[in-house]
C-alpha positions in Angstrom: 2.5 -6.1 28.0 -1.1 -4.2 28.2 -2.8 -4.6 25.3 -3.4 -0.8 23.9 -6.5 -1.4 23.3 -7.2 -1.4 27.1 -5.8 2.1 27.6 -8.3 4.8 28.1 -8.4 7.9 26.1 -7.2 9.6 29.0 -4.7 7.7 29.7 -3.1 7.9 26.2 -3.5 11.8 26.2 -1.4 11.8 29.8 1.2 10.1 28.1 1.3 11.8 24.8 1.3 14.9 26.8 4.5 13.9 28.7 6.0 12.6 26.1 5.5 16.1 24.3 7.1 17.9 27.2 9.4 16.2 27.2 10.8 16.9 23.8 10.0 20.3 24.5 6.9 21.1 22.7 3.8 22.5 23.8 1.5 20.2 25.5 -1.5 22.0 27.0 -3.9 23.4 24.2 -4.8 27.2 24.6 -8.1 28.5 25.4 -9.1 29.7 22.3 -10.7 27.0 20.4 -8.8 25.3 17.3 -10.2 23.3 14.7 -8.1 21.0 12.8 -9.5 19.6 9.1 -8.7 16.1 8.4 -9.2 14.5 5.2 -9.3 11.1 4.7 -10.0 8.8 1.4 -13.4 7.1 2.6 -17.0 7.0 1.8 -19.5 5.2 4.0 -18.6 2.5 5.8 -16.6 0.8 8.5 -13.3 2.4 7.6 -14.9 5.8 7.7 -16.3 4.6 10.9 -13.2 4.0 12.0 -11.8 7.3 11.9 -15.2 9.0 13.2 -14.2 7.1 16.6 -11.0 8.2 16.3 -11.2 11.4 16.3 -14.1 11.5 18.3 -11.2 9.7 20.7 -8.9 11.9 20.0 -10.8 14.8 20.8 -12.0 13.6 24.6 -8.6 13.3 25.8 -8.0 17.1 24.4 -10.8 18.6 26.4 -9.8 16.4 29.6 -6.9 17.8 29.6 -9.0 21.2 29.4 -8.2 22.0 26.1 -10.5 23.4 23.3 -9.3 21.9 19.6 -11.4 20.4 17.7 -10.0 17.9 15.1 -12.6 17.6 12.2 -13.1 14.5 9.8 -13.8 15.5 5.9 -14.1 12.1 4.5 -13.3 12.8 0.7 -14.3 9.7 -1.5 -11.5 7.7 -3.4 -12.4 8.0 -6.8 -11.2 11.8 -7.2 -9.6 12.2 -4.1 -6.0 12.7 -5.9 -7.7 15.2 -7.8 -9.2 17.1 -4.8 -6.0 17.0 -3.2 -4.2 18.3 -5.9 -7.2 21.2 -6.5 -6.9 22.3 -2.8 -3.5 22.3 -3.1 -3.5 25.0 -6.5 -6.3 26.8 -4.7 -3.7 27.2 -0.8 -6.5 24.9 0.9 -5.4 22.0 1.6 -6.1 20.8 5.0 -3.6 20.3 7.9 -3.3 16.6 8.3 -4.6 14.5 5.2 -4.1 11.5 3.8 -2.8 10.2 0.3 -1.7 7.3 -1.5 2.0 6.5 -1.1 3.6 6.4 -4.5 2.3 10.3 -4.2 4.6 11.2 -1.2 7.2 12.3 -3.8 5.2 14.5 -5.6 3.2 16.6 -3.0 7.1 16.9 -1.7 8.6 18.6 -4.4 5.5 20.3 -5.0 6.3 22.0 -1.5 2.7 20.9 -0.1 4.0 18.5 2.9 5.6 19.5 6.2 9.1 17.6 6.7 8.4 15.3 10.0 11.8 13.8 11.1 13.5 16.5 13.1 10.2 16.5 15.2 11.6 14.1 17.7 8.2 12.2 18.6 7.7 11.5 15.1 11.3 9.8 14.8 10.2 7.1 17.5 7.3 6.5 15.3 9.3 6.2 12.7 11.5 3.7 14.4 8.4 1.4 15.2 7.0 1.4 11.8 7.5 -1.3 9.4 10.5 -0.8 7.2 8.8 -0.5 3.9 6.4 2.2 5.5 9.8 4.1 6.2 11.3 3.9 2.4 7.0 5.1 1.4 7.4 8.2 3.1 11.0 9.1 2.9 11.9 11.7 -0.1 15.7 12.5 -0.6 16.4 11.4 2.9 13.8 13.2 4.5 10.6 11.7 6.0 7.0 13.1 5.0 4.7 10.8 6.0 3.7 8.0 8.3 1.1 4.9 7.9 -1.4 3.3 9.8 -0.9 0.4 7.8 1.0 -1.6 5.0 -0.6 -3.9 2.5 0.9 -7.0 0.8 0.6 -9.5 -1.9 0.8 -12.9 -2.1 -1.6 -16.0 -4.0 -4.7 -17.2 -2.3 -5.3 -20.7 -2.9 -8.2 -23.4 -3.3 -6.6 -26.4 -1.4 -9.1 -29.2 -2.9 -7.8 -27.6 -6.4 -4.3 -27.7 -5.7 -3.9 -31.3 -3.7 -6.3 -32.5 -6.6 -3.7 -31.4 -9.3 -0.9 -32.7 -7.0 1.4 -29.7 -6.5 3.1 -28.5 -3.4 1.5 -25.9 -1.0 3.9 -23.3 0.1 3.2 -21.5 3.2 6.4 -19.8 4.0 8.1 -16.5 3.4 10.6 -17.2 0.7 9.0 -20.8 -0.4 7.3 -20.0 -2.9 7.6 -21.6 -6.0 10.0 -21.5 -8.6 8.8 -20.1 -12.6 9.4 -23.4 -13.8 7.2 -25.1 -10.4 4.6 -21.8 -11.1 4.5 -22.5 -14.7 4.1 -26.4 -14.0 1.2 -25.4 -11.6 -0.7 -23.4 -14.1 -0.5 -26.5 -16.5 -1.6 -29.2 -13.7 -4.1 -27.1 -13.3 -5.5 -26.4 -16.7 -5.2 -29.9 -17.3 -7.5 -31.0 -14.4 -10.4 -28.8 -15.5 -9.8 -25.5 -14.3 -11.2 -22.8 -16.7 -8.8 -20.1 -15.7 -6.1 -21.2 -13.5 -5.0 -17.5 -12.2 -7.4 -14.7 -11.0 -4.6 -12.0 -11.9 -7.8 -9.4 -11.2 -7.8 -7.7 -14.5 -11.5 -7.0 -13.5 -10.2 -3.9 -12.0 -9.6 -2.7 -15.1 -6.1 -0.6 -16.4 -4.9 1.5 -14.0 -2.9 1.8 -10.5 -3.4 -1.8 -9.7 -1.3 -2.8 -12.8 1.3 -1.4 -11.3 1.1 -2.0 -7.8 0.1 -6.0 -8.9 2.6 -6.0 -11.8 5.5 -4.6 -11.2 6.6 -7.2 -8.6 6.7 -9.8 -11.4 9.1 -7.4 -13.3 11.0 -6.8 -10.2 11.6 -10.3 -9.9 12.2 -11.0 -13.0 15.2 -8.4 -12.5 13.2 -5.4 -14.2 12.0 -2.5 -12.9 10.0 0.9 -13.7 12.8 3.5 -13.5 16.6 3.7 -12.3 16.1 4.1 -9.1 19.5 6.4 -8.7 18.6 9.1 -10.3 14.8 8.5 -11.0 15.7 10.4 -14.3 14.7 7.4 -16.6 13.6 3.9 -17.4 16.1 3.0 -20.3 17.5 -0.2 -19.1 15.4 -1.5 -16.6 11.6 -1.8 -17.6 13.1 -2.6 -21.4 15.9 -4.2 -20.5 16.1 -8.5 -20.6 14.3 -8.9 -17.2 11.2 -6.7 -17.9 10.8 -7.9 -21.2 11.0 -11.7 -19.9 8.5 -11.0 -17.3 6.2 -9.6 -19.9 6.9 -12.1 -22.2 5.8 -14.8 -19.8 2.8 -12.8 -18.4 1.7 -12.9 -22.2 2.3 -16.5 -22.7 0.4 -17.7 -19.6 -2.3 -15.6 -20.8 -2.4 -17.7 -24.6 -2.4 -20.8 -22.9 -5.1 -20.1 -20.6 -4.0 -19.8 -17.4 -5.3 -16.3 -17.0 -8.9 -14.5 -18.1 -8.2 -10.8 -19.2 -11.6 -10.3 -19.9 -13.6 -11.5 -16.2 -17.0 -10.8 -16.6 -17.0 -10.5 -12.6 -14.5 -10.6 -9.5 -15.9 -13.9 -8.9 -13.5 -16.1 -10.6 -11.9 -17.1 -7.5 -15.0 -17.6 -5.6 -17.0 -19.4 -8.0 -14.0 -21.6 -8.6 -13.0 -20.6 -12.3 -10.1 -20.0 -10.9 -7.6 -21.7 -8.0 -5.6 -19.2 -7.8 -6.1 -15.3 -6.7 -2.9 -12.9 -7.6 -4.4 -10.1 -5.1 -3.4 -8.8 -1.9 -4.6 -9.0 2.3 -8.4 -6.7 0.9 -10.4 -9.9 -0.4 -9.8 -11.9 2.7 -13.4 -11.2 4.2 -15.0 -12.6 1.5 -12.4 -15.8 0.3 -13.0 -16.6 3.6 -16.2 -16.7 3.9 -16.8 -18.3 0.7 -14.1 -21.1 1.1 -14.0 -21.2 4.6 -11.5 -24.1 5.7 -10.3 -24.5 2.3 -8.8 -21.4 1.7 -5.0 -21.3 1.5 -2.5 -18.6 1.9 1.2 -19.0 -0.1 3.8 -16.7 -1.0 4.0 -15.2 -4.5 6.5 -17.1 -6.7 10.4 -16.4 -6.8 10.7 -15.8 -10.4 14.3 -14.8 -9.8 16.8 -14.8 -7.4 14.8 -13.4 -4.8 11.2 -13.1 -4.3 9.5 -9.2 -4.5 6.3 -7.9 -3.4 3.9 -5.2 -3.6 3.9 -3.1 -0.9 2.5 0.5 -0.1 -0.5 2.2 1.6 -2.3 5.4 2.1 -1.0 7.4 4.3 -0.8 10.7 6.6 1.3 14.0 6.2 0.7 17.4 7.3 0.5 20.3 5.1 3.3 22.9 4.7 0.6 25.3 5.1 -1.0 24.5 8.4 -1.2 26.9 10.8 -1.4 24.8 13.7 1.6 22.4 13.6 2.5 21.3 17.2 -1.8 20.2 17.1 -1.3 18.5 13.7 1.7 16.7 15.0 -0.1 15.6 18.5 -3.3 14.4 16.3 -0.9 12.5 13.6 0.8 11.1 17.4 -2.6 9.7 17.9 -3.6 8.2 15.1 -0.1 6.3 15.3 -0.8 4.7 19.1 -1.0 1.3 18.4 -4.7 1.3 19.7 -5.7 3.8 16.9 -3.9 1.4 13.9 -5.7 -1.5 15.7 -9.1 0.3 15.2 -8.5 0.6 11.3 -6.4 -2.4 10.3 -9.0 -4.5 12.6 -11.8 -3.3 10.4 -9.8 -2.7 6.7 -7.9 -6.0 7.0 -4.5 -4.1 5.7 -0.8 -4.9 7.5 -0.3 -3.1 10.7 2.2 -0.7 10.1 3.6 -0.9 13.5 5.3 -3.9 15.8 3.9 -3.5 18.6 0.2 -3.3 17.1 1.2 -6.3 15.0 1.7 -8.6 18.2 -1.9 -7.5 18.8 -3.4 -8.4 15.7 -6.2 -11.3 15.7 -5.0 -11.4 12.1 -1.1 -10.5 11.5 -0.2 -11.5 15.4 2.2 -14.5 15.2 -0.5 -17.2 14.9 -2.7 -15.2 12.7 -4.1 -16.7 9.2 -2.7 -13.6 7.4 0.7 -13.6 9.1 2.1 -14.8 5.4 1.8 -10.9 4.3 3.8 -9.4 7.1 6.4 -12.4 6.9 7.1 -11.1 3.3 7.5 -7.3 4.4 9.8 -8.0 7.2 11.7 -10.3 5.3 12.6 -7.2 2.8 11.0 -8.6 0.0 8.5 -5.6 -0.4 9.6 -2.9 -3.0 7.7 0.3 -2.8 6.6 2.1 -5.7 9.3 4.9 -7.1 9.6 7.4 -4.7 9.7 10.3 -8.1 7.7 13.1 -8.4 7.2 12.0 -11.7 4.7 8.8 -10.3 2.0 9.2 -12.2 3.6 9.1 -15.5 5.5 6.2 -14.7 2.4 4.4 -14.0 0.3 6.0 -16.0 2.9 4.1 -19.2 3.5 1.0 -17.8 0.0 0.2 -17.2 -1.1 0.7 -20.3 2.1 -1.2 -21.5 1.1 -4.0 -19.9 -3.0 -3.6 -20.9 -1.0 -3.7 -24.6 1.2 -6.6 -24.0 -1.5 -8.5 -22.0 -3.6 -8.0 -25.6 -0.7 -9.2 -27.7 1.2 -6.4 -28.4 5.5 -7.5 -28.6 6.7 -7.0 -25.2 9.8 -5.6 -26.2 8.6 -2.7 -28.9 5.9 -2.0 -26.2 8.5 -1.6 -23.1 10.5 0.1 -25.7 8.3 2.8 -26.3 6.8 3.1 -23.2 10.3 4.0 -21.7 10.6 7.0 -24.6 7.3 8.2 -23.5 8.3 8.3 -19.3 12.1 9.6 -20.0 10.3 12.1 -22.6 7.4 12.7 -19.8 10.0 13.5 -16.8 12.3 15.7 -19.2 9.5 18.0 -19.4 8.3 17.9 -16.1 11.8 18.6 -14.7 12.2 21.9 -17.3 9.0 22.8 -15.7 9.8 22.9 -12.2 11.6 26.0 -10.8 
């Protein structure tokens, strides 16, 4: 197999082009010039960098095949970027292809704003070679609205002279993690051999998405989770029911005893060894690496219950239900899907390939790669994406700030409790809203 990577920008337009033809769409762009907006969530940087080259990429191979489009990168920067998606989208703005957070998919679908992809027959082999969990991200009610690059992934980093001086077992499988009772054990050992705070849980990143997306897994396991996923029309049950109140309840206890810092005075815990553990996902790798080097160690998150669950989820692309350029938006979103083009950006942002065949080619993810672990989890079926409701954000917008309580010592039970009257209350209204 040819690594994609070696294909020329020709070359991939040629095919692309055939391929389109072949599914009966138009392939050659017409003479008068087309510009295609593009918004992405990045500020400077090698990410942003990334996309520059590819559309600068995707943009050769149009004009050698004599066409005259344009495709145009807004980089929009990620604090606000929700916001300016959902002001363009008020105002009848919003761009043709842009990007945005998964757990929003469901929203900007009922909301009308995103163009249904999976009777556009190109787009359904894309789908086919995209990771699983990518597929449940972008799916609404059966009907796909977006595709990723890339899928991210949680699991524990580890400080290997800290955990073989405390004696525990090292997991480094899929599925081996350990047990509550080995985690628990762990934290102790640990705590008991000097350790300040045994578990970097990141709370440094202060209340907000990254509760959930870090969080939620623990209630999941624990046999919890944020909303009845039937009907998505409430919570009552399942984030106050007895596995979400028993993964709060031990969340709070490990945080008495010490095992975890909810007040870091820096994101250095980990580093600085404070801490021997990291609960994070595939983003800090660059710099555990660096700062650990051979010592750093990779392991599963812990199967609280009777099967292990991880975060998943990613940004990703859709095309507006406004564009007035489809077939082009479709052939650009074609290219930013080759595996050469998820290469570029997972190569530089560290994140999951969200395709096989660019996964074999990852330095990182590749079979032998140091980060394997994190796709191992999501092809094992252990992710479990965010709700797929339009009513998100108040979903998370609760339990984070239940679990900012709880983590404070507020009862787990009366908080759950009355942070499922606030979402069921929340998505009532929102439903009598819609039309």
């Amino acid at each position: 197999m040819k690594n994609p990577l070696e294909l020329t920008a020709g070359v991939r337009a040629q095919r692309a082009c055939m391929a389109f033809l072949a599914f009966g769409l138009a392939c050659s762009l017409p003479a008068a010039a087309q510009t295609l907006d593009v918004w992405v969530h990045a500020g400077l940087g090698p990410e942003r960098d990334a996309y520059t080259a590819s559309i600068k990429a995707f943009n050769e191979a149009g004009r050698n095949l004599g066409g005259k489009a344009q495709a145009v990168l807004v980089p929009v920067p990620e604090v606000g970027y929700n916001e300016a998606v959902a002001k363009a989208a008020a105002d009848g703005r919003l761009p043709c292809v842009l990007e945005f957070d998964g757990p929003n998919v469901a929203a900007y679908a009922a909301a009308g704003h995103l163009l249904p992809l999976e009777k556009v027959q190109s787009l359904a082999r894309i789908r086919n070679s995209m990771l699983a969990s990518l597929v449940r991200q972008g799916t609404v009610n059966g009907r796909l609205y977006s595709v990723a690059q890339y899928d991210s992934g949680m699991a524990l980093w580890g400080n290997r002279n800290m955990l073989n001086a405390a004696g525990v077992r090292i997991p480094a499988r899929a599925g081996d993690g350990w047990t509550l009772t080995e985690f628990e054990d762990v934290l102790k050992r640990l705590k008991n051999a000097g350790v300040p705070s045994p578990l970097d849980m990141k709370f440094n990143y202060g209340v907000g998405e990254w509760f959930t997306y870090g969080f939620a897994p623990i209630v999941q396991g624990f046999g919890g989770d944020l909303i009845e996923r039937g009907s998505m029309r409430s919570a009552q049950g399942v984030l106050n029911g007895p596995g979400a109140v028993k993964a709060m309840s031990a969340l709070q206890s490990w945080i008495k005893a010490g095992y975890v810092d909810v007040m870091p005075k820096d994101d250095r815990a980990f580093i600085e060894g404070r801490s021997a553990l990291s609960w994070v996902g595939h983003w800090v790798y660059k710099d555990y690496k660096q700062a650990l080097g051979d010592n750093l160690v990779l392991m599963p998150l812990p199967r609280f219950g009777v099967r292990p669950v991880v975060g998943s989820g990613s940004w990703n692309f859709g095309i507006a239900a406004s564009c007035k350029e489809p077939q082009l938006a479709i052939r650009f979103i074609e290219h930013l899907m080759s595996s050469a083009e998820v290469l570029r950006v997972t190569d530089v942002n560290g994140a999951v390939p969200g395709t096989g065949v660019a996964m074999a080619f990852s330095r990182h993810y590749g079979p032998t790669g140091e980060l394997r672990l994190y796709a191992d989890q999501l092809m094992s079926g252990q992710a479990q994406v965010r709700p797929a409701s339009p009513d998100y954000p108040a979903i998370t917008a609760e339990f984070s700030n239940a679990v900012n309580r709880i983590a404070r010592g507020a009862d787990p039970q009366q908080t759950l409790n009355q942070a499922v009257i606030n979402i069921d209350r929340k998505i009532e209204k929102a439903r009598a809203a819609r039309p």
